[in-house]
C-alpha positions as a printed Julia matrix, in Angstrom:
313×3 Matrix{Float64}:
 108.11  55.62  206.09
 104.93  55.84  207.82
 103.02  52.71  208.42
  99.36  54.45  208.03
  98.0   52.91  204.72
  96.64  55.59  202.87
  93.2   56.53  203.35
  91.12  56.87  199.94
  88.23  59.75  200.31
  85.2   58.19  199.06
  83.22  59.47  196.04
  80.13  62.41  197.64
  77.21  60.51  196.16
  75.24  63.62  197.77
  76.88  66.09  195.57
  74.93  68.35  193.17
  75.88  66.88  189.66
  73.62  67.53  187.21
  71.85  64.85  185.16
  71.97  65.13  181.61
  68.81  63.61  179.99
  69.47  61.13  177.16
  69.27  62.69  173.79
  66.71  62.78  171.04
  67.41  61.6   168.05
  64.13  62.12  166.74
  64.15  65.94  167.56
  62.92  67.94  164.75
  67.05  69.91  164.94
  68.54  66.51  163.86
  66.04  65.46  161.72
  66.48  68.4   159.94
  70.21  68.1   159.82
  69.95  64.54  158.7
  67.93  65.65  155.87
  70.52  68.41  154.9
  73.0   66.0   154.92
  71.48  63.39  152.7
  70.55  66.31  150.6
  73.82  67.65  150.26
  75.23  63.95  149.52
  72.41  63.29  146.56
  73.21  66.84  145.0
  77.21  66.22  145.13
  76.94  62.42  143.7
  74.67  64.09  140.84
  77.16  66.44  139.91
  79.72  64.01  140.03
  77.59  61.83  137.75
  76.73  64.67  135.41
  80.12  65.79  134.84
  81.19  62.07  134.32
  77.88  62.28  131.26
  79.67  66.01  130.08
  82.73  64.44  129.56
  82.27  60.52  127.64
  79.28  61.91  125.68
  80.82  64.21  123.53
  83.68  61.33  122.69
  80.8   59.08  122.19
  79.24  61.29  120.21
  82.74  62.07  117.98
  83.17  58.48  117.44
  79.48  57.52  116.22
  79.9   60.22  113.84
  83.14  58.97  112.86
  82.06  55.74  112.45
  78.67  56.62  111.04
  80.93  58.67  107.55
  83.74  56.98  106.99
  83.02  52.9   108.22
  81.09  53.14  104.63
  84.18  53.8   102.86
  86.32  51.05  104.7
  87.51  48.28  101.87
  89.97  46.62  101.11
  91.28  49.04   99.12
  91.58  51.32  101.4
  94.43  49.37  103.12
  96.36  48.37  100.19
  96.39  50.8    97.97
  98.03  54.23   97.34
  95.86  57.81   96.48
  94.24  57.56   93.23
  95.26  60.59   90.94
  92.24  63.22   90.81
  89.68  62.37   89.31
  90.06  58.55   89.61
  87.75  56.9    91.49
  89.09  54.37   94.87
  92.39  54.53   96.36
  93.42  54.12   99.5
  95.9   55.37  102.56
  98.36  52.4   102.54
 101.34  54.22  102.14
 100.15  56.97  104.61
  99.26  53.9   107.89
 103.18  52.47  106.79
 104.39  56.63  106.85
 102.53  57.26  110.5
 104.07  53.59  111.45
 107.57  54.68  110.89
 107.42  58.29  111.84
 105.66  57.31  115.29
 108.31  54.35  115.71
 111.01  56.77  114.98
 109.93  59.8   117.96
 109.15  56.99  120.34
 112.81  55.5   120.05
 114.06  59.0   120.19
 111.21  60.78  122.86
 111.02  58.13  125.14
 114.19  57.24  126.42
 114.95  60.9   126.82
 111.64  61.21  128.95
 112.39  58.8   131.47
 115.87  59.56  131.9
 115.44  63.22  132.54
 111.97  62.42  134.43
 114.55  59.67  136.69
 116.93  62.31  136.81
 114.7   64.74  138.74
 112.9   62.08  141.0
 115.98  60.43  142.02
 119.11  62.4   141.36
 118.27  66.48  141.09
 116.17  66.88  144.42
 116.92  70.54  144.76
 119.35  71.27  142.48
 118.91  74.45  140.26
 119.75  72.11  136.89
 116.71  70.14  138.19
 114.39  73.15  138.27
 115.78  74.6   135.13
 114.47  70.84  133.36
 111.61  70.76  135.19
 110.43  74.83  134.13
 112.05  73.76  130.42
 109.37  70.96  130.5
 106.79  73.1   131.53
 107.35  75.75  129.09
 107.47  73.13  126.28
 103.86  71.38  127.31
 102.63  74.46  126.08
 104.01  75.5   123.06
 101.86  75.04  120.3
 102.44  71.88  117.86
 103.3   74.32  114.66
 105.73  76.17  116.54
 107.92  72.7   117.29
 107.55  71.97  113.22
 108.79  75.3   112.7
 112.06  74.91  114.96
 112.49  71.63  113.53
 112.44  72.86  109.83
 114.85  75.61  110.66
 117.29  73.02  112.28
 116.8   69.81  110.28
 114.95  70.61  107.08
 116.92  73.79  105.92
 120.28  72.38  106.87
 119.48  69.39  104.89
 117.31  71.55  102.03
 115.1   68.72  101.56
 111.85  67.03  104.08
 112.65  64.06  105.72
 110.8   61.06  107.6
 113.63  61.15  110.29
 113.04  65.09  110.61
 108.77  65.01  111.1
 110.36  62.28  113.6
 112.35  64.74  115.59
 109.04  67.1   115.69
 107.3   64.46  117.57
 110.29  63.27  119.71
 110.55  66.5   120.87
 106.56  67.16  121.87
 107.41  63.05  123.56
 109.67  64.15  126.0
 107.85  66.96  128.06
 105.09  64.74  129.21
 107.05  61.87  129.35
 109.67  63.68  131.9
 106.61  64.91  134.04
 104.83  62.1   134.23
 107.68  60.01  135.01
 108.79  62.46  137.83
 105.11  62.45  139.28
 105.35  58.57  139.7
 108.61  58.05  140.93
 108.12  60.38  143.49
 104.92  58.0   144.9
 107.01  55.48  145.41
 107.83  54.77  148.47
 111.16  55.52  150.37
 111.47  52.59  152.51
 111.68  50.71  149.34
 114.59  52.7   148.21
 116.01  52.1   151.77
 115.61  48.5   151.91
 117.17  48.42  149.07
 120.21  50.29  149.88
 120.49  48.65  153.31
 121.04  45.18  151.41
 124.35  46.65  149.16
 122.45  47.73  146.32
 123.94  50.09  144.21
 122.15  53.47  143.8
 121.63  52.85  140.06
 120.77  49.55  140.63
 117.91  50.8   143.16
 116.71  52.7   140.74
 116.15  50.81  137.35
 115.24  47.57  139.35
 113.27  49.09  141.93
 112.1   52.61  141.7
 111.39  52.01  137.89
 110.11  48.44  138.2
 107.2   50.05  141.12
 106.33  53.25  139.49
 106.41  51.47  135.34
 102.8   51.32  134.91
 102.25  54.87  135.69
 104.84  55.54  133.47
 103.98  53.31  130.23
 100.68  55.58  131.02
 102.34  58.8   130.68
 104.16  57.34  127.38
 100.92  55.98  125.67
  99.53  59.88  126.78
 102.35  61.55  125.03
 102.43  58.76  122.02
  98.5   59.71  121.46
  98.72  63.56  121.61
 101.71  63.54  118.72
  99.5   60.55  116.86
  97.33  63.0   115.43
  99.53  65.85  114.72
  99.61  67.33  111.68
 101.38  71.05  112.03
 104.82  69.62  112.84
 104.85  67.06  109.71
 103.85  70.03  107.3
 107.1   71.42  107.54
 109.04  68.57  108.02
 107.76  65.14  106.77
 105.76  66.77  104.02
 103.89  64.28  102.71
 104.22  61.8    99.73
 101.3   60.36   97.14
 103.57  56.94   96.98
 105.71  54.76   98.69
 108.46  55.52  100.97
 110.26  53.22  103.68
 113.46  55.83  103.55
 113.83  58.09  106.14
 115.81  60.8   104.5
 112.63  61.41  102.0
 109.71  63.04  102.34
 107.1   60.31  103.55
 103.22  60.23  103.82
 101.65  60.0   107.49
  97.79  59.88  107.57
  97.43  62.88  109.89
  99.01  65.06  106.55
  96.67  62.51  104.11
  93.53  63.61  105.88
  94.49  67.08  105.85
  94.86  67.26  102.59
  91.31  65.04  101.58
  89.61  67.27  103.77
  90.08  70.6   102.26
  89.69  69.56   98.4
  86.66  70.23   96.51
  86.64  66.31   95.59
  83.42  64.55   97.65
  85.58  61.12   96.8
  88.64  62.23   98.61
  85.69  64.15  101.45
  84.97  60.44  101.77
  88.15  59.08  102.12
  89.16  61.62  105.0
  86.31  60.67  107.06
  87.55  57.28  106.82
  91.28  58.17  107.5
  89.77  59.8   110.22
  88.28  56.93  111.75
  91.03  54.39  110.92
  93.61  57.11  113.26
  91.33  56.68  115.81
  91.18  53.64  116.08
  94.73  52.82  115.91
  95.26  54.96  118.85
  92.32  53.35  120.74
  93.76  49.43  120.09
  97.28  51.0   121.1
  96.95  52.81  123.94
  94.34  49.71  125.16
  97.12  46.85  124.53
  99.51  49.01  126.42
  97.3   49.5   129.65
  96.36  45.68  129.46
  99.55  44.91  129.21
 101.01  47.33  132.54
  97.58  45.84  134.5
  99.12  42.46  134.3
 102.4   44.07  135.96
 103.67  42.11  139.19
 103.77  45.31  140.94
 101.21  47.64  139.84
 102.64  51.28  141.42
 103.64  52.2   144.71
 101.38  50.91  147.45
């Protein structure tokens, strides 16, 4: 090895570099593109705002009216009585909140087990399987088949094999119109959550179903007691499906093998008399559905917000 250290050429300090001169940021080029910019940024965060206005005014503006007909015709009597025969002054829709109580209880029992399980079935279990894209198309294809069609299929199944309207069958309408948003939505959040959870999990000994229900479930539940309240406030209002199944009833009914009142079917059936009494009472059916929907689907999402884990982070 030689002993000569080794020699370092020293920078040329007499070379021809070129000198930049500092910039100017008061150039009328940047200036300009500064003002473009903020331009650009005010017109985007208007639109933003404006579409934000185009969408909560016209709910506003559906529950003022709402309120402003039927709050009037809000007694007492309105939520403990039964229909008044025609002609008869009063009444109420008693029987048709206890009917849209049970038939709403009864799809949720049915709809929303099935949702989560098929929706935990293709997050966790059918990653690529053809059964898992057959579910996930079927799902797809049911979002968008109109409401009257489901009552129809659900007559023809339940209704004419029993020959008589049921509470259990308008049930089965609704169950059924549950489950595809349920199963997407629940898909959609399980697969945020993340797999080093799942991992960690599994690293420890945990079972795979175990992972699952006490993990994977446990971080992804608010999203999906969303995606249930979404589902359990499209089918609130439906009316179509319970025509041909549920039918309707001017009394009581707690049994589910009869025909039962609902208030969706009630309202329907104020609104296109010729009675101004019973005009009056749909307005305020119409406001009462509302409502219940609103306080539901509010208790819900107060009640997921207070989660321990609130999604996948």
């Amino acid at each position: 090895m030689s002993a000569n250290p080794i020699q370092l050429s020293e920078p040329n300090h007499n070379a021809n570099v070129p000198i930049r001169p500092p910039m100017d940021f008061q150039s009328r080029g940047l200036r300009w593109n500064s003002m473009l910019r903020h331009l650009m940024n005010h017109l985007v965060t208007g639109i933003a705002v404006l579409s934000t206005v185009l969408v909560i005014v016209p709910l506003v503006a559906i529950l003022a009216y709402l309120i402003y007909k039927g709050a009037s015709s809000l007694n007492m009597d309105f939520f403990t009585h039964i229909p008044a025969p025609v002609g008869e002054p009063g009444g109420g829709m008693a029987n048709s909140m206890l009917g849209s109580g049970i038939i709403l209880l009864l799809a949720s029992s049915m709809g929303i087990p099935v949702g989560i399980a098929a929706g935990v079935y293709l997050a966790e279990y059918g990653r690529g399987k053809a059964l898992a894209m057959a579910v996930r198309f079927t799902a797809d294809v049911l979002n968008g088949i109109p409401s009257i069609v489901m009552g129809i299929a659900v007559y023809s199944l339940i209704v004419m094999q029993q020959m008589h309207f049921s509470a259990f069958s308008g049930g089965v309408a609704l169950a059924i119109m549950m489950v595809p948003t349920i199963t997407r939505t629940t898909e959609e959040m399980l697969m945020t959550v993340p797999h080093a959870i799942r991992e960690a999990a599994l690293g420890l000994g945990v079972p795979k179903w175990r992972t699952v229900v006490s993990v994977s479930l446990r971080t992804a539940s608010p999203g999906i007691i969303t995606g249930c309240m979404l589902a359990f406030a499209r089918v609130a209002g439906e009316t179509a499906p319970l025509l041909f199944t549920a039918f309707g009833n001017q009394f009581w009914s707690h049994n589910l093998n009869e025909p039962i009142a609902a208030l969706p079917l009630q309202i329907y059936v104020y609104a296109i008399s010729p009675y101004d009494e019973w005009h009056r009472l749909a307005w305020a059916g119409s406001l009462v559905l509302i409502l219940m929907i609103m306080v539901s689907v509010t208790l819900v999402r107060i009640y997921a917000g207070r989660g321990t884990l609130k999604g996948a982070s």
